[in-house]
Biotite code that builds the C-alpha atoms (Angstrom):
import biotite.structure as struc

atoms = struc.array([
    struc.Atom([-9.978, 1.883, -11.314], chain_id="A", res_id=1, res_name="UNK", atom_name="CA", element="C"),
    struc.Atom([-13.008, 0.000, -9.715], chain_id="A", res_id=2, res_name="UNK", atom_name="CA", element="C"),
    struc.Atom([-13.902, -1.558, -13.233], chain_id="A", res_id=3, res_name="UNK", atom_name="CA", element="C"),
    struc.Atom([-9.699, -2.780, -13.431], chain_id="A", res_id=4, res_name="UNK", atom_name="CA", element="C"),
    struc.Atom([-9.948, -4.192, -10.032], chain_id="A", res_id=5, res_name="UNK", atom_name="CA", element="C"),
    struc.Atom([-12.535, -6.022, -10.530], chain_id="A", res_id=6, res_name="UNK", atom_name="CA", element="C"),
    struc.Atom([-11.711, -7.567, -13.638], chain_id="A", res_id=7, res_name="UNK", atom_name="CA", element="C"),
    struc.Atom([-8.421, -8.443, -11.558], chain_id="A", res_id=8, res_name="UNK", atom_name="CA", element="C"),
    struc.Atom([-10.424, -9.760, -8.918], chain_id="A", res_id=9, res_name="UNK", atom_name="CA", element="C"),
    struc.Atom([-12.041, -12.568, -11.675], chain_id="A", res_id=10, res_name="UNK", atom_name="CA", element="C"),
    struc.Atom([-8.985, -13.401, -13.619], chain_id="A", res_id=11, res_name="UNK", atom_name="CA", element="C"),
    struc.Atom([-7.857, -14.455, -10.460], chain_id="A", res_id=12, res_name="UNK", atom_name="CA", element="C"),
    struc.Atom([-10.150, -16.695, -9.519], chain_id="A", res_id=13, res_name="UNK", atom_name="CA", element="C"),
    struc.Atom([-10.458, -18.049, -13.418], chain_id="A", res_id=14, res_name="UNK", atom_name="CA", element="C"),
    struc.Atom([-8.695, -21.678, -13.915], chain_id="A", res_id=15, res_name="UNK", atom_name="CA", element="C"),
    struc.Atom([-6.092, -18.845, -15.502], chain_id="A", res_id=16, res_name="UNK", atom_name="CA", element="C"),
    struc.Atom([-5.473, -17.596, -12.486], chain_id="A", res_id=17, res_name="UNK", atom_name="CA", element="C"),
    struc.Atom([-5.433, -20.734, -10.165], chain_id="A", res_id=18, res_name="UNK", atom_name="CA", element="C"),
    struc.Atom([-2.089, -21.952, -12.473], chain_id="A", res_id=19, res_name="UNK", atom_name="CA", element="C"),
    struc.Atom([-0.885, -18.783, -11.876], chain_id="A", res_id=20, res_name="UNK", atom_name="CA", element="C"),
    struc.Atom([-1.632, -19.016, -8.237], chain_id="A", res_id=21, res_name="UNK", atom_name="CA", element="C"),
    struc.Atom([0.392, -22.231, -8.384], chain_id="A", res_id=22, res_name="UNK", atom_name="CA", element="C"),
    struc.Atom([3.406, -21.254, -10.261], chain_id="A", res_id=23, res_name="UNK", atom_name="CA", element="C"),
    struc.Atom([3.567, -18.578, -7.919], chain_id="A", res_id=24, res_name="UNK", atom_name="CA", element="C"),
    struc.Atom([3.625, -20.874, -5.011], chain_id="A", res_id=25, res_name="UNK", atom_name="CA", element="C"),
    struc.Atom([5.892, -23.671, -6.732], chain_id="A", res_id=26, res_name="UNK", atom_name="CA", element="C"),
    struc.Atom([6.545, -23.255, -10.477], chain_id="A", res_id=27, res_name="UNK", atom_name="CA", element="C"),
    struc.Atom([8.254, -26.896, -10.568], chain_id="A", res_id=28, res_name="UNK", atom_name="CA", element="C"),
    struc.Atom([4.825, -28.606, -9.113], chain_id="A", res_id=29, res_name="UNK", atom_name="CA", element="C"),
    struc.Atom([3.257, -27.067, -11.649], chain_id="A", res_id=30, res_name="UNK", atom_name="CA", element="C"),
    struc.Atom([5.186, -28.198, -14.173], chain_id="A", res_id=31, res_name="UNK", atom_name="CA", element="C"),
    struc.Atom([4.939, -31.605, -13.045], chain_id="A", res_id=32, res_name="UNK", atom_name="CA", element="C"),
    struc.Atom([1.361, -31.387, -13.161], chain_id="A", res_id=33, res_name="UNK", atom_name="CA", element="C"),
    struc.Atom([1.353, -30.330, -16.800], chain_id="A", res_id=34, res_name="UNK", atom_name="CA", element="C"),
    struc.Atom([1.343, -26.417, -17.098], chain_id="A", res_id=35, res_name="UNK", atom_name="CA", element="C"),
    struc.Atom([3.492, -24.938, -19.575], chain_id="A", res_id=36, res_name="UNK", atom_name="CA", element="C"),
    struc.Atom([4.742, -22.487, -17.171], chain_id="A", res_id=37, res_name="UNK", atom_name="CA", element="C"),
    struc.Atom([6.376, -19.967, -19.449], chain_id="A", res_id=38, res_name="UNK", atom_name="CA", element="C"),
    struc.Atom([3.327, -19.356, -21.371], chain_id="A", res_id=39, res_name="UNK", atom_name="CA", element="C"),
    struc.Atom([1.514, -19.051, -18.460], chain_id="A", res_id=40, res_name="UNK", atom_name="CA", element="C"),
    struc.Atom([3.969, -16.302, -17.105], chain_id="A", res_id=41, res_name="UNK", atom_name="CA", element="C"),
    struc.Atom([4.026, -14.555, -20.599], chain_id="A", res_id=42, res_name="UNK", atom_name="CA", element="C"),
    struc.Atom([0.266, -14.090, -20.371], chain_id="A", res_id=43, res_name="UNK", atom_name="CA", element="C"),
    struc.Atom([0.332, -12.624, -16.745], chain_id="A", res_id=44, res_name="UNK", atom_name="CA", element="C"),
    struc.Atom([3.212, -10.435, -18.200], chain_id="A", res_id=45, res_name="UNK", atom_name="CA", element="C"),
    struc.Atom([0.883, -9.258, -21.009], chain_id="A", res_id=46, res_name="UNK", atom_name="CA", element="C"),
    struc.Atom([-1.947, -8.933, -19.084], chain_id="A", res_id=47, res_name="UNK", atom_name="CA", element="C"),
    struc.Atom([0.309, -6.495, -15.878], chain_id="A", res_id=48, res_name="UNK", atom_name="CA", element="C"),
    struc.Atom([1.104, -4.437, -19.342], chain_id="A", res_id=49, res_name="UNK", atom_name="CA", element="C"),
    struc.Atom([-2.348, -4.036, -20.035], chain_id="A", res_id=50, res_name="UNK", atom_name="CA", element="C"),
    struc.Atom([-3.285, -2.969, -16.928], chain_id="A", res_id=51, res_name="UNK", atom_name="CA", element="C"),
    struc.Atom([-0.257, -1.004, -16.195], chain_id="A", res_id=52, res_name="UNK", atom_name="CA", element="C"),
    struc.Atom([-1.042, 0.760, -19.571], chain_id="A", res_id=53, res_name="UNK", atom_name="CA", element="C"),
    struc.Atom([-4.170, 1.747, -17.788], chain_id="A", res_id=54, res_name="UNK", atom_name="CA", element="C"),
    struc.Atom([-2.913, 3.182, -15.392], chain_id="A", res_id=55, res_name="UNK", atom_name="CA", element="C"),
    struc.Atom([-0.625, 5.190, -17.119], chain_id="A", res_id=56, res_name="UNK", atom_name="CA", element="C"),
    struc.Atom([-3.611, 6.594, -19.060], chain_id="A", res_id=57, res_name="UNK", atom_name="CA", element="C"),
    struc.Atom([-5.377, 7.588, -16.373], chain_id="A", res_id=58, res_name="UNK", atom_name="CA", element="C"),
    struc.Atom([-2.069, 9.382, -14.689], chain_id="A", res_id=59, res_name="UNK", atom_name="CA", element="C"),
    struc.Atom([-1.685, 11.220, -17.970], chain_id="A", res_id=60, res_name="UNK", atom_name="CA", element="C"),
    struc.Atom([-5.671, 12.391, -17.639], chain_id="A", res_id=61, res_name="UNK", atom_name="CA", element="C"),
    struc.Atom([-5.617, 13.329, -14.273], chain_id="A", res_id=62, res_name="UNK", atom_name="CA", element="C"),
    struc.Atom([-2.223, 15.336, -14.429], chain_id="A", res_id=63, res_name="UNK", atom_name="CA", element="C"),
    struc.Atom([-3.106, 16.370, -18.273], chain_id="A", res_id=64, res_name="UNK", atom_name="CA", element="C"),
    struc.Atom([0.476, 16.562, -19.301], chain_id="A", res_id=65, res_name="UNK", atom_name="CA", element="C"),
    struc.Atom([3.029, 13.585, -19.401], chain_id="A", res_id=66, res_name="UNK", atom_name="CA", element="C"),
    struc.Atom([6.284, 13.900, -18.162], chain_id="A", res_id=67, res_name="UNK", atom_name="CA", element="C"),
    struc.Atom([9.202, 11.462, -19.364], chain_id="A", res_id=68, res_name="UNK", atom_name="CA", element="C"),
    struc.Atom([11.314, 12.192, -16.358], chain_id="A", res_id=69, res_name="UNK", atom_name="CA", element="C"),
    struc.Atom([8.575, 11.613, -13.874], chain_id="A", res_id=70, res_name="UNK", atom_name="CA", element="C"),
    struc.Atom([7.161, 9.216, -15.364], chain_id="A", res_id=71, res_name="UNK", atom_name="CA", element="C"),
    struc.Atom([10.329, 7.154, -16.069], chain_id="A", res_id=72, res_name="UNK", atom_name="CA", element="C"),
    struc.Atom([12.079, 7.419, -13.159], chain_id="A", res_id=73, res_name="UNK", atom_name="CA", element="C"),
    struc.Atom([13.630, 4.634, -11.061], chain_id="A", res_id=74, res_name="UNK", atom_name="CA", element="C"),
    struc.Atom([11.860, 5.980, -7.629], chain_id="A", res_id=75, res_name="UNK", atom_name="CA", element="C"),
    struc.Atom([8.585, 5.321, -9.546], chain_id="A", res_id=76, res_name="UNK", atom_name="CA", element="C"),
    struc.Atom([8.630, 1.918, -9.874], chain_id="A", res_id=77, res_name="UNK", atom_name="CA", element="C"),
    struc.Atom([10.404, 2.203, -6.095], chain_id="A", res_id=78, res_name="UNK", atom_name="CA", element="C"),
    struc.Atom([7.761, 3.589, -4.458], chain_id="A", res_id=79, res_name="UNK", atom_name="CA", element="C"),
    struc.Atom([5.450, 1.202, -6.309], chain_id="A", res_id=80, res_name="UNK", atom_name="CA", element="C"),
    struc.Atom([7.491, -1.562, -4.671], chain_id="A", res_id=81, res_name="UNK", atom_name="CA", element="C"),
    struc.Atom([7.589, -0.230, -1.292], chain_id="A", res_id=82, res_name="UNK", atom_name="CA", element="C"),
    struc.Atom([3.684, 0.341, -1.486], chain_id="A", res_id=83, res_name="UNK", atom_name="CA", element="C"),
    struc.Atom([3.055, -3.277, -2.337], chain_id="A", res_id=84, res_name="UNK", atom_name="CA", element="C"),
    struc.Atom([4.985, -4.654, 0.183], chain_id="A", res_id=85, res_name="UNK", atom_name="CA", element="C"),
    struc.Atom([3.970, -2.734, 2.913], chain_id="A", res_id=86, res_name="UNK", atom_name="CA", element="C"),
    struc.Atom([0.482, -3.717, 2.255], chain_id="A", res_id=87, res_name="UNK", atom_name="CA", element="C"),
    struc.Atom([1.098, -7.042, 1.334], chain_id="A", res_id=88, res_name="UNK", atom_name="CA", element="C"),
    struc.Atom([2.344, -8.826, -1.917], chain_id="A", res_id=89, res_name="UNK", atom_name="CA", element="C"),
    struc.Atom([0.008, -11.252, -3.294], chain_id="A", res_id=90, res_name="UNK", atom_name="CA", element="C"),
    struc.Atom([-3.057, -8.948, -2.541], chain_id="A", res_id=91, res_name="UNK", atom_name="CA", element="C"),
    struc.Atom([-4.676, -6.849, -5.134], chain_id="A", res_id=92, res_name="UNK", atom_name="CA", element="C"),
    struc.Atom([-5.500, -4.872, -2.264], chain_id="A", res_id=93, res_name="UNK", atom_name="CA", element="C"),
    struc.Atom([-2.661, -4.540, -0.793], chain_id="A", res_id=94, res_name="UNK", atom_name="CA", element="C"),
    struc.Atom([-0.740, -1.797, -2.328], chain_id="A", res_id=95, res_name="UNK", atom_name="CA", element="C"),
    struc.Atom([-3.491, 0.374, -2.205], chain_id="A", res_id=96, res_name="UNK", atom_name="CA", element="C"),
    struc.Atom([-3.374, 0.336, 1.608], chain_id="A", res_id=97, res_name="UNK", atom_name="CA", element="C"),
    struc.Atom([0.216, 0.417, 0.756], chain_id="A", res_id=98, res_name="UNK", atom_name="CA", element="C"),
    struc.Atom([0.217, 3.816, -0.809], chain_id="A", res_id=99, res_name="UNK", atom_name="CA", element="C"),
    struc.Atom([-2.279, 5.347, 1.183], chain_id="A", res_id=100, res_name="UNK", atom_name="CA", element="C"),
    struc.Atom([-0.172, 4.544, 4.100], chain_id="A", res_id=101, res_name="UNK", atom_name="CA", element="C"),
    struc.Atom([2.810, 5.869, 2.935], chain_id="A", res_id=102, res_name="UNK", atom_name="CA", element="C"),
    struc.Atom([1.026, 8.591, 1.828], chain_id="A", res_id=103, res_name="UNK", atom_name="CA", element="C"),
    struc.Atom([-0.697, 9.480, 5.122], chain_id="A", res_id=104, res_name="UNK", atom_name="CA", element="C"),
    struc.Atom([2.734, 9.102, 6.789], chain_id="A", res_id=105, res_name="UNK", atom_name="CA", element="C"),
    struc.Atom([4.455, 11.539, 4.349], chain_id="A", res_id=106, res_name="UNK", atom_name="CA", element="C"),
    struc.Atom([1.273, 14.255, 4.940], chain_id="A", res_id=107, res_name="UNK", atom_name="CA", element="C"),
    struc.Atom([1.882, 13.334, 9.019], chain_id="A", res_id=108, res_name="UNK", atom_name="CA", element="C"),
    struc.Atom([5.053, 14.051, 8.748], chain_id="A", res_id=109, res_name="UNK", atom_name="CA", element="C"),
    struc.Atom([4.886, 17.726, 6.265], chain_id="A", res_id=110, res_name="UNK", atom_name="CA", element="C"),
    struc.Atom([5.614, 21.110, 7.366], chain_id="A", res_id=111, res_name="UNK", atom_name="CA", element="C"),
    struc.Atom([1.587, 22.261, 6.475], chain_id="A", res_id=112, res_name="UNK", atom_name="CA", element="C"),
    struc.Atom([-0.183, 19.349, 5.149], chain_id="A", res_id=113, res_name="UNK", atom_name="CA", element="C"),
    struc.Atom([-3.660, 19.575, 4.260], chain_id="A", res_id=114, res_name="UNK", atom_name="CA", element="C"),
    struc.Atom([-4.317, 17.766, 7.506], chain_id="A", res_id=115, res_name="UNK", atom_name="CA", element="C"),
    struc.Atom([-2.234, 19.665, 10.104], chain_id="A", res_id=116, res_name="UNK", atom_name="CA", element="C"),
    struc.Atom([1.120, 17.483, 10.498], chain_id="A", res_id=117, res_name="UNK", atom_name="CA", element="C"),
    struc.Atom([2.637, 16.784, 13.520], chain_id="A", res_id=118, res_name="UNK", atom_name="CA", element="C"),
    struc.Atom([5.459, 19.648, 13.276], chain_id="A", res_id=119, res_name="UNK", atom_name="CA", element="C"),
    struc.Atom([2.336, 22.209, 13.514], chain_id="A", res_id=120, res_name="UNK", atom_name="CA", element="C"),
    struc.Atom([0.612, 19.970, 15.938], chain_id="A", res_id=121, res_name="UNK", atom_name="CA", element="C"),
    struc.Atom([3.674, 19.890, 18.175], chain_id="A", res_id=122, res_name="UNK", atom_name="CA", element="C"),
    struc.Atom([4.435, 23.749, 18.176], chain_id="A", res_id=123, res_name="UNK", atom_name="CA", element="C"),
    struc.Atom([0.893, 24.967, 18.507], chain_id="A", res_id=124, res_name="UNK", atom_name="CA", element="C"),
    struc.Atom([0.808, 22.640, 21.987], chain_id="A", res_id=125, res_name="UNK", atom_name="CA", element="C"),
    struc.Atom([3.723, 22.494, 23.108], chain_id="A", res_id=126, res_name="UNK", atom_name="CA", element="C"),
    struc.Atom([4.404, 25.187, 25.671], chain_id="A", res_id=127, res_name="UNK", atom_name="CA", element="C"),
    struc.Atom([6.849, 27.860, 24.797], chain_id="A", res_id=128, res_name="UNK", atom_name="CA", element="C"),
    struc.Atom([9.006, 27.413, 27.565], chain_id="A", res_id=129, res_name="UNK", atom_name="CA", element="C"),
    struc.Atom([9.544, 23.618, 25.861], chain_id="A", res_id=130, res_name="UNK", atom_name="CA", element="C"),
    struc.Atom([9.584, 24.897, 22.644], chain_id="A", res_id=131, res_name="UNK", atom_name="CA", element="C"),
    struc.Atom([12.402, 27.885, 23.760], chain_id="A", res_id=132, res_name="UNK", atom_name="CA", element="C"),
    struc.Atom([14.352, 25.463, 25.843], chain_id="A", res_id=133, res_name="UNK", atom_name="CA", element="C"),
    struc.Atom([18.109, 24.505, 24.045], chain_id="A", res_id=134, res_name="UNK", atom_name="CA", element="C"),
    struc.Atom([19.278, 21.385, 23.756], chain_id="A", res_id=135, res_name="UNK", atom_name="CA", element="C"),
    struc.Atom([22.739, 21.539, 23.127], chain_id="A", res_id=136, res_name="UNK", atom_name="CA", element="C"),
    struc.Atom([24.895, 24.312, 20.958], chain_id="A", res_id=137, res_name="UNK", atom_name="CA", element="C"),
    struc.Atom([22.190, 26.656, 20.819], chain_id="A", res_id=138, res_name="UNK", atom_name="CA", element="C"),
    struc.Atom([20.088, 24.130, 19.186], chain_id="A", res_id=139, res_name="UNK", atom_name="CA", element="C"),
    struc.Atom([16.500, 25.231, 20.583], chain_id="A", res_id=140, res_name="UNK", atom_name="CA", element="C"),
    struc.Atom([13.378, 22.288, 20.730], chain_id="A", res_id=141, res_name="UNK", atom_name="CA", element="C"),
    struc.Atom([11.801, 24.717, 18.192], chain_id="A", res_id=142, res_name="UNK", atom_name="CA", element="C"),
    struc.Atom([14.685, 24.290, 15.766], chain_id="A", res_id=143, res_name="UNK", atom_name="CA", element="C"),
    struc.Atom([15.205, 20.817, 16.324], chain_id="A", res_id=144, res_name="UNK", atom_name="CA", element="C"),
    struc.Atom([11.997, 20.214, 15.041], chain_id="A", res_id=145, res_name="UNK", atom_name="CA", element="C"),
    struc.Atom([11.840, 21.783, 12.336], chain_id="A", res_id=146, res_name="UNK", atom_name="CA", element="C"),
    struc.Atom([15.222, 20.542, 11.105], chain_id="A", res_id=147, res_name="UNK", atom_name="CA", element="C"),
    struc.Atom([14.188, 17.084, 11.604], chain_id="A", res_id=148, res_name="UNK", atom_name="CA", element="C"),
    struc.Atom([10.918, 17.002, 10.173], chain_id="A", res_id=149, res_name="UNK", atom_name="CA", element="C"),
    struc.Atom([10.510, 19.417, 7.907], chain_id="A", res_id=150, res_name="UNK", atom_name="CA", element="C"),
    struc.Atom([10.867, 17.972, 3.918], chain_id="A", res_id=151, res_name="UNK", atom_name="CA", element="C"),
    struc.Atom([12.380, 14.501, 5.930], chain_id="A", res_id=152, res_name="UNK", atom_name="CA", element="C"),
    struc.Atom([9.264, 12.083, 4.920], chain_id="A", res_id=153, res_name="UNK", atom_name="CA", element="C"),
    struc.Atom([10.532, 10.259, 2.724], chain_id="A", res_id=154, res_name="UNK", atom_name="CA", element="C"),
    struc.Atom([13.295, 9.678, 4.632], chain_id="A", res_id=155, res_name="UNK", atom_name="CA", element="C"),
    struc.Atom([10.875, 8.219, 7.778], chain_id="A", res_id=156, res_name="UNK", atom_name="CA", element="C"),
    struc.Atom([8.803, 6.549, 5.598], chain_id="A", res_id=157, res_name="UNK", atom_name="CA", element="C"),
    struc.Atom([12.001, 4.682, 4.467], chain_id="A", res_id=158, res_name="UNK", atom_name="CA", element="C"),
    struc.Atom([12.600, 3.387, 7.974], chain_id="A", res_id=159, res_name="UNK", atom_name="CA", element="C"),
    struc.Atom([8.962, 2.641, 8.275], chain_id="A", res_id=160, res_name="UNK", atom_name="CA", element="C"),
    struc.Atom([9.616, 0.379, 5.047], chain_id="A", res_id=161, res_name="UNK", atom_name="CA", element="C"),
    struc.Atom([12.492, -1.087, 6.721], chain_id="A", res_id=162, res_name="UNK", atom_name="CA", element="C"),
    struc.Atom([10.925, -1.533, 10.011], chain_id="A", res_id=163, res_name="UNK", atom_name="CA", element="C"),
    struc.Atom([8.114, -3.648, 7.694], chain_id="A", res_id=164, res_name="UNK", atom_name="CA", element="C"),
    struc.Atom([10.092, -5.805, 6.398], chain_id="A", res_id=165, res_name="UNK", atom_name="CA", element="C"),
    struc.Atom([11.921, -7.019, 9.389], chain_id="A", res_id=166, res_name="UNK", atom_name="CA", element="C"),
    struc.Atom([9.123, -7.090, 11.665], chain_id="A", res_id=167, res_name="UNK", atom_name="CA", element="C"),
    struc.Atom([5.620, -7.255, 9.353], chain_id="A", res_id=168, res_name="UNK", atom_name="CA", element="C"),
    struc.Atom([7.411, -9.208, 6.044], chain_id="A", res_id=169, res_name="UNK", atom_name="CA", element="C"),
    struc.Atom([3.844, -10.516, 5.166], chain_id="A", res_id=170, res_name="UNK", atom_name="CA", element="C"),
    struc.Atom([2.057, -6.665, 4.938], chain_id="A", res_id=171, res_name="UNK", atom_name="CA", element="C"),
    struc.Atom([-0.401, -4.865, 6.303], chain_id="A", res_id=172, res_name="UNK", atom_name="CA", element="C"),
    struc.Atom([-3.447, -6.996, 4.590], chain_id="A", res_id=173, res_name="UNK", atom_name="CA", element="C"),
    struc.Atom([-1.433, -9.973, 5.255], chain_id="A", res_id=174, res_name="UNK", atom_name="CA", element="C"),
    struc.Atom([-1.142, -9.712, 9.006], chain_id="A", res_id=175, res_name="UNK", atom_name="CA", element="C"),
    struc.Atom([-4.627, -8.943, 9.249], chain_id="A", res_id=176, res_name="UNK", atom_name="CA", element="C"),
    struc.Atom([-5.485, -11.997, 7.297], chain_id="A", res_id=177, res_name="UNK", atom_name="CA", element="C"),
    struc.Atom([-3.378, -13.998, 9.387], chain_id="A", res_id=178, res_name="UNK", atom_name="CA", element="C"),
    struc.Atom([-5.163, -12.806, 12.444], chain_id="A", res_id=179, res_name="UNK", atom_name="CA", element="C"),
    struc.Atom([-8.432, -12.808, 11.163], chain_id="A", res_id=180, res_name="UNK", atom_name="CA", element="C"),
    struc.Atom([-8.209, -16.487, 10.087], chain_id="A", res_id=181, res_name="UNK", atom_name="CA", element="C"),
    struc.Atom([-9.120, -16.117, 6.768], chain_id="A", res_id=182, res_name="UNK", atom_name="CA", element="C"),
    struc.Atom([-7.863, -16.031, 3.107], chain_id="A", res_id=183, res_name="UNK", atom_name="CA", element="C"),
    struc.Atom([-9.309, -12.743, 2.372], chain_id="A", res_id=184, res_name="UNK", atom_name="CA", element="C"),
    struc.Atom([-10.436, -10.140, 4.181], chain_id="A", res_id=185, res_name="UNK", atom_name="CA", element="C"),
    struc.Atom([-13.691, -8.765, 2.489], chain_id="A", res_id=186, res_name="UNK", atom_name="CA", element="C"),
    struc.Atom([-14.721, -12.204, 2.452], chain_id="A", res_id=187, res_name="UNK", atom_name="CA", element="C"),
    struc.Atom([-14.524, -11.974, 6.194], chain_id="A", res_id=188, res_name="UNK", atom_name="CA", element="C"),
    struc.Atom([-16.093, -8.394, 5.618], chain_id="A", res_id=189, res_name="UNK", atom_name="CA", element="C"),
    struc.Atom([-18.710, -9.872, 4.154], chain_id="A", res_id=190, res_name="UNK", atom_name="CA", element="C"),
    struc.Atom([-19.610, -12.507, 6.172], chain_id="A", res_id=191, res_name="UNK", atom_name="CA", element="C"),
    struc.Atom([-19.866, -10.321, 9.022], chain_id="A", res_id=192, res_name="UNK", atom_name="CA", element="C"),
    struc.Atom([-22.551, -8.089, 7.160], chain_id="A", res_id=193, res_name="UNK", atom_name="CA", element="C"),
    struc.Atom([-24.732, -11.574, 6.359], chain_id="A", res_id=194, res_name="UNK", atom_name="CA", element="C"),
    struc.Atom([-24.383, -12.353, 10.057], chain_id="A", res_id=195, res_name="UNK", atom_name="CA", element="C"),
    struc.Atom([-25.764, -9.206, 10.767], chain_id="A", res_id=196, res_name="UNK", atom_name="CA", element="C"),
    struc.Atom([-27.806, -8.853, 8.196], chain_id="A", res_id=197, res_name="UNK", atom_name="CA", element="C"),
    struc.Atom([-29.750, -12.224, 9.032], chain_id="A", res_id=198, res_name="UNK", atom_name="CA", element="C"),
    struc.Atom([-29.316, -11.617, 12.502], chain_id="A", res_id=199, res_name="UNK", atom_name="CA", element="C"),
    struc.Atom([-31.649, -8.313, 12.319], chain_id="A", res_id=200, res_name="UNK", atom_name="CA", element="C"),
    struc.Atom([-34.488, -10.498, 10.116], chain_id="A", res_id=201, res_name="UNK", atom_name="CA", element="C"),
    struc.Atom([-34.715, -12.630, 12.956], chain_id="A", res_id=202, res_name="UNK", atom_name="CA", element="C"),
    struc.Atom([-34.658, -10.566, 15.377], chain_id="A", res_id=203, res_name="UNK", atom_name="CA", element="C"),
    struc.Atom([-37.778, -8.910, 13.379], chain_id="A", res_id=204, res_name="UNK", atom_name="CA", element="C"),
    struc.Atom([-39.240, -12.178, 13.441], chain_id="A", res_id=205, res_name="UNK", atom_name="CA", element="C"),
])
């Protein structure tokens, strides 16, 4: 995955990937310019297929089995969607941060995830008078909780989604871009570590 991401990482900044850049940004400038813009958009198409038959290999040698209806299915390419835009299209990054996000929300949000959950959280703290106390019909805290949590992820991490692109439309990497002041954020990352870096030399000095 490191090895894909890097060779991502340099056919976008090859003259390739500038054109691409700039039909992304305004395909009719481009054309102006010069660029034959559907050839250009056939060879990112051919090279997402490459990669995206990458990643289907590794799936299918991780799980070890493949799985038509899994594999296939419209919430795939869904939650692929949703991942990318809540970390931020236009970032190779972002949909990483994307799925781990959404991914850390749905474990937050289980029954008994491998990292507690906040249903477990809440009932092991909460005092049992709280806990015991009804709410309306008979409906105790205790139950409450557990019928509006429990196997309900997906549907929170939907609003979450929503909530993104209302109020965060750019992504997670792209607000933190934008406040950063920078076009990308391990350049940033990295400046910060020369800074450091050369600020500890002198210091030895």
């Amino acid at each position: 995955m490191l090895v894909s991401y890097l060779a991502m990482q340099r056919i976008i900044h090859s003259p390739f990937g500038r054109v691409m850049i700039a039909i992304s940004e305004n395909e009719e400038r481009a054309r102006a310019v010069g660029y034959n813009t559907f050839w250009f958009k056939m060879g990112a198409f051919a090279i997402s297929a490459f990669f995206g038959a990458i990643a289907g290999g590794l799936l299918v040698g991780y799980q070890g089995f493949i799985d038509p209806q899994n594999s296939f299915f419209f919430l795939v390419t869904g939650f692929a969607l949703v991942a990318a835009i809540i970390g931020g299209l236009k970032t190779l990054a972002g949909p990483l941060f994307g799925y781990l996000f959404l991914e850390w929300v749905e474990e937050f949000l289980a029954r008994e995830g491998s990292g507690g959950g906040l249903q477990p959280f809440l009932e092991q703290n909460l005092p049992d008078g709280v806990l015991d106390a009804t709410i309306s019909g008979g409906l105790t805290v205790s139950k409450a909780l557990d019928s509006f949590m429990t196997g309900h992820g997906e549907f929170y991490a939907g609003i979450i989604f929503v909530l993104f692109v209302l109020f965060v439309p750019i992504g997670l990497l792209g607000t933190l871009r934008l406040r950063l002041g920078t076009e990308s954020v391990s350049k940033h990352v990295s400046r910060k570590i020369e800074r450091r870096l050369s600020g500890d030399e002198t210091s030895e000095e």
